[in-house]
TORNU-695657 format. One line per 5 residues: number of its first residue (from 1); their letters; for each residue x, y, z of C-alpha. Coordinates in steps of 0.1 Angstrom, whole numbers, plus 5000, padded with zeros to 4 digits. Layout:
% residues N
NUM	A	X:Y:Z; ...
END
This chain:
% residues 339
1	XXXXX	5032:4864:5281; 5035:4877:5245; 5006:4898:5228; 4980:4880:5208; 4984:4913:5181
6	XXXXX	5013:4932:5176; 4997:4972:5157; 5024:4991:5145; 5021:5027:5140; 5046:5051:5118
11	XXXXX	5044:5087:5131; 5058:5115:5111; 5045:5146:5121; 5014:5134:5131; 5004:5158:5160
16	XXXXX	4965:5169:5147; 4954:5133:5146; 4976:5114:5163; 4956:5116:5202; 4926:5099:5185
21	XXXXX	4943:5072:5164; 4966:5056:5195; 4929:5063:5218; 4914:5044:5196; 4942:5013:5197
26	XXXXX	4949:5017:5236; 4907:5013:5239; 4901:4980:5223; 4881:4956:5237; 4904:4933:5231
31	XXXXX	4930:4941:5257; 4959:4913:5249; 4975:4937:5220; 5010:4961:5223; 5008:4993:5207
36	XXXXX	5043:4998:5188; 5043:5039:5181; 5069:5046:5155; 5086:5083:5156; 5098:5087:5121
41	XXXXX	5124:5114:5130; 5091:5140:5139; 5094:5177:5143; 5064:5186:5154; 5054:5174:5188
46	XXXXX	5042:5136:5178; 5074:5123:5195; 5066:5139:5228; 5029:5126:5227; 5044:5092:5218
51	XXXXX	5060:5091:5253; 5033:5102:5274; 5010:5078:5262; 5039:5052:5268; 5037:5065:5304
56	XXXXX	5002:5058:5310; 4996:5023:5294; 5025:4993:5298; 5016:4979:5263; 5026:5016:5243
61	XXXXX	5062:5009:5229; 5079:5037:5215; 5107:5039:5193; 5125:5071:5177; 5143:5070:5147
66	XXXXX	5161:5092:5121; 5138:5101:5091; 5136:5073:5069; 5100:5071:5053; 5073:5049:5061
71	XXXXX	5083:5018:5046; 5115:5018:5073; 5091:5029:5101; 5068:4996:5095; 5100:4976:5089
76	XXXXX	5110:4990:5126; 5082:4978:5141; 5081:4945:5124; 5118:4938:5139; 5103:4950:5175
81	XXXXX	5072:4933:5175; 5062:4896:5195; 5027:4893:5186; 5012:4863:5168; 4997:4888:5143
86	XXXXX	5002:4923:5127; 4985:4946:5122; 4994:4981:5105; 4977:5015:5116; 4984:5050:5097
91	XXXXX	4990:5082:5130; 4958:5100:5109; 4934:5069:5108; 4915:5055:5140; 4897:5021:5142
96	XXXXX	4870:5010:5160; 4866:4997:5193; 4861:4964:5190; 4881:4960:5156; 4908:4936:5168
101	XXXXX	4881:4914:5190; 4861:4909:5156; 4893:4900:5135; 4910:4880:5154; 4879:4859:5163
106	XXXXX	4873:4856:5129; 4912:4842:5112; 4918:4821:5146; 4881:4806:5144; 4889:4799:5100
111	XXXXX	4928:4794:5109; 4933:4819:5081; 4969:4840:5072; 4956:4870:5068; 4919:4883:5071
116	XXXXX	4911:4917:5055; 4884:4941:5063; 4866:4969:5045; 4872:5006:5053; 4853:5039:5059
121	XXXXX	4866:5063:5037; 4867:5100:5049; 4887:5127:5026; 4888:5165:5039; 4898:5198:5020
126	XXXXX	4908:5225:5041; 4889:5207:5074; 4858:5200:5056; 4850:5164:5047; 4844:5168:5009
131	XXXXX	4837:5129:5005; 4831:5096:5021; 4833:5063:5005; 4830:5028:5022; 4852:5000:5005
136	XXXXX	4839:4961:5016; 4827:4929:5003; 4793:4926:5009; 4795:4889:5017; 4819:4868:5040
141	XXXXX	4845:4851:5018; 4872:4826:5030; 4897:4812:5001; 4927:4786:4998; 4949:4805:4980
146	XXXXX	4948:4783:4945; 4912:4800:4946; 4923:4836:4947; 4929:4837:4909; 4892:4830:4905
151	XXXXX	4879:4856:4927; 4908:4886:4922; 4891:4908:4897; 4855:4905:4921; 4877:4913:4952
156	XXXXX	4896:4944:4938; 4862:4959:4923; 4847:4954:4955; 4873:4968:4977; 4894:4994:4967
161	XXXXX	4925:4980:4964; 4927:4959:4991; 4963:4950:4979; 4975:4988:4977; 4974:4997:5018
166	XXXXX	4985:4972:5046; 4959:4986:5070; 4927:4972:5081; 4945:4938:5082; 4959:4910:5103
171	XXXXX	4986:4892:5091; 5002:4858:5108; 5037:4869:5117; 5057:4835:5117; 5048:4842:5074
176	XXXXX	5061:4873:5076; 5094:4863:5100; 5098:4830:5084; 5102:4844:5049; 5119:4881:5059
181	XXXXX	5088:4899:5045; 5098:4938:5047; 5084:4967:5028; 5114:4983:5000; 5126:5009:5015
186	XXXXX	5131:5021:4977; 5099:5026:4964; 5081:5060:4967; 5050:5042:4958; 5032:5008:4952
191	XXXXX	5057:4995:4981; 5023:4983:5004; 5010:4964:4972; 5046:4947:4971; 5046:4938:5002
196	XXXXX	5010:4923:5001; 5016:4905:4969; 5051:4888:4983; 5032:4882:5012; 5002:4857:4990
201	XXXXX	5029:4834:4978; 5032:4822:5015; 5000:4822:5024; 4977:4790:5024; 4940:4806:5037
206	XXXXX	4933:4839:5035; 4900:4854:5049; 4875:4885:5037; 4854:4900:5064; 4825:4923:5052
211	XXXXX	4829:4940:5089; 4840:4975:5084; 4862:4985:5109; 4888:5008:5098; 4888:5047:5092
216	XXXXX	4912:5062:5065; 4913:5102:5067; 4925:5113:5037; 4936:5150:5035; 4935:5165:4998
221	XXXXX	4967:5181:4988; 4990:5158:5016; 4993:5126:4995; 4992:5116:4957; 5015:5112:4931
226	XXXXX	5024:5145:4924; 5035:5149:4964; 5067:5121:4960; 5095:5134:4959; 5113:5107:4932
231	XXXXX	5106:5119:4898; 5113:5085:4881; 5088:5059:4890; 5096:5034:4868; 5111:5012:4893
236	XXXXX	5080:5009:4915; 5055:5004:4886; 5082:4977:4874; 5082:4961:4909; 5047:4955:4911
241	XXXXX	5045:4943:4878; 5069:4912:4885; 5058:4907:4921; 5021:4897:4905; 5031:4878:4876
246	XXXXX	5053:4856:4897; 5022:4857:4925; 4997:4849:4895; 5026:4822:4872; 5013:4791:4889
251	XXXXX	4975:4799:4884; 4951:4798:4855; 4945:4833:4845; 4911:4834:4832; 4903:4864:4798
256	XXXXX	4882:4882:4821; 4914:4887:4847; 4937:4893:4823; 4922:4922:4809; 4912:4938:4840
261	XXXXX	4959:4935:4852; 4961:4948:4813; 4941:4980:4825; 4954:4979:4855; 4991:4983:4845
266	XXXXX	4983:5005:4817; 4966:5033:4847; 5003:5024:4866; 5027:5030:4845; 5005:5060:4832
271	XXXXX	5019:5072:4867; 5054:5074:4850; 5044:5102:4825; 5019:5116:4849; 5047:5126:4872
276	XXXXX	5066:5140:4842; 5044:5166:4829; 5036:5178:4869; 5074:5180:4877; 5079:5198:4840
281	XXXXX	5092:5228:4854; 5113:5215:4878; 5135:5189:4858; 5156:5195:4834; 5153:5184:4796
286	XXXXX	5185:5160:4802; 5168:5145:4831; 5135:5142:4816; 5152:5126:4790; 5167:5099:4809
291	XXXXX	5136:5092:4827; 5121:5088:4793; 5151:5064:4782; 5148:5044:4815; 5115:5033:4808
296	XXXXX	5116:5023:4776; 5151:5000:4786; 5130:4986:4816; 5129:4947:4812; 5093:4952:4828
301	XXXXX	5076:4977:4802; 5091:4964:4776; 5074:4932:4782; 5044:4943:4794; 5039:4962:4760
306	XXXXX	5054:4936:4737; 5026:4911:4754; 5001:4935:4753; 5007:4958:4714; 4969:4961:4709
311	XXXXX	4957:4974:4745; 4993:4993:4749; 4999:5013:4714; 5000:5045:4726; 5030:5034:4751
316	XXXXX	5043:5014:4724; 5046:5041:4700; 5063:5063:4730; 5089:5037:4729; 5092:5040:4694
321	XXXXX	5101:5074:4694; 5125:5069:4725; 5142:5044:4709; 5150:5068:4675; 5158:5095:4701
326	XXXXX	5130:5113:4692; 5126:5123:4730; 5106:5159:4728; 5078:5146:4699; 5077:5119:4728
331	XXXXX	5067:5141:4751; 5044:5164:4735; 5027:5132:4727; 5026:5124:4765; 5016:5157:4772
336	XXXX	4989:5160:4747; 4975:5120:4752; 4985:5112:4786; 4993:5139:4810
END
């Protein structure tokens, strides 16, 4: 008999946190779930404690792969999983113990797509826990998805990008088979937001618990921006862009919303330049140059601030400046106003 819930988990190097992530899965009081532990080409011991905990519980499935980033690692597990849902858990995060009983009671009693829940927020620096933060609705909310429009800018106030992380979620796998839903392997960045976003256009009913089930342990220093190791984010940024404007084509788009994706977009691609000024001394004026020139060719931005001249001057006038060559006035510009 296949698993009511598939969890996937990518590993890389994972060892501090990893024992109390998979105790927490294998623990559920919902007991019909398989574990899939994905080893992301480890070289710390995560591997090894993959396979004893696949020798003490039948529903632990572990695969090992070469290193290929997280986006490959969930893909992996998609391909390798028989569950009637999915859900995705991070090796540093743990959820609670009846997390899965809650959820799934909840999107088979409302026949829902995909039901999200909040999450408890922890961030450490140097083992202390320098903040906590709890991101939930504070009501129940249950939506066809010609609705969504008219709630959007209320739901991503309320929880913190629910869009940005596939975690502390359960998704209807036939959607994601059926339509050969994978994360892009490409993107650095913004590729859980893609893949939540191509997800919406197949969903029918989607579902908002105000349960809190989830724990994200964030580790200063580990993640962020300045961490990826692609200079030239234009292509993510881009991505998103054009996954939600097709999501968001065949709805009305109220002023209120379309100011709040105008903001939105202007923070993302801020990313772009961002990423420039931290990586200064490690790129080259040529490359820096072409990153500049990349952006200010993409379909995308060029859109986005043609659409947009009054909220987006400052990038327009960047592209100005790009366009007459003027790359390093460019820059200082982005140095002085931006980064």
């Amino acid at each position: 008999m296949n698993p009511e819930v598939s969890i996937i988990v990518p590993v890389y190097n994972a060892e501090k946190n990893l024992n109390t992530c998979i105790e927490s899965l294998k623990n559920q009081s919902f007991k019909n779930i398989e574990i899939l532990l994905v080893d992301d080409g480890s070289t710390d011991r995560s591997g090894e404690i993959c396979d004893n905990y696949k020798n003490l519980d039948n529903r632990i499935h572990v695969f090992h792969k070469k290193n290929g980033g997280v986006s490959s690692a969930r893909n992996l597990g998609i391909d390798k999983s028989s569950g009637k849902y999915i859900m995705f858990c991070d090796s540093d995060d743990w959820i609670e113990s009846d997390c899965i009983e809650v959820l799934y009671n909840k999107i088979v009693k409302f026949d829902s797509d995909i039901i999200y829940s909040g999450i408890y927020r922890e961030e450490y620096f140097n083992t202390e826990k320098v903040k906590d933060k709890v991101s939930a609705l504070s009501n129940e909310l249950y939506l066809n998805i010609n609705e969504l429009s008219g709630y959007l800018e209320y739901i991503l106030n309320s929880i913190e990008s629910p869009f940005l992380s596939p975690c502390a979620k359960l998704y209807r796998t036939n959607i994601i088979r059926e339509n050969k839903l994978y994360f892009n392997e490409k993107m650095v960045c913004l590729e859980d937001f893609c893949f939540n976003i191509q997800f919406l256009k197949y969903t029918n009913k989607l579902y908002f618990s105000k349960d809190i089930k989830y724990h994200y342990i964030g580790i200063r220093g580990k993640g962020g921006i300045q961490k990826r190791k692609k200079n030239d984010l234009t292509y993510e940024i881009s991505n998103s862009y054009k996954e939600l404007n097709e999501l968001l084509s065949k709805y009305e788009r109220n002023n209120s919303l379309e100011q709040f994706l105008v903001y939105w977009f202007i923070e993302n691609y801020k990313l772009v330049f961002n990423k420039l000024v931290y990586e200064e001394k490690n790129i080259s004026v040529a490359q820096r140059n072409k990153i500049l020139y990349n952006l200010c060719n993409n379909k995308e931005f060029c859109e986005f601030i043609d659409k947009n001249k009054d909220r987006a001057r400052l990038y327009n006038m960047i592209k100005t400046l790009v366009d007459i060559k003027l790359y390093n006035l460019a820059y200082l510009i982005i140095k002085r106003r931006i980064g």
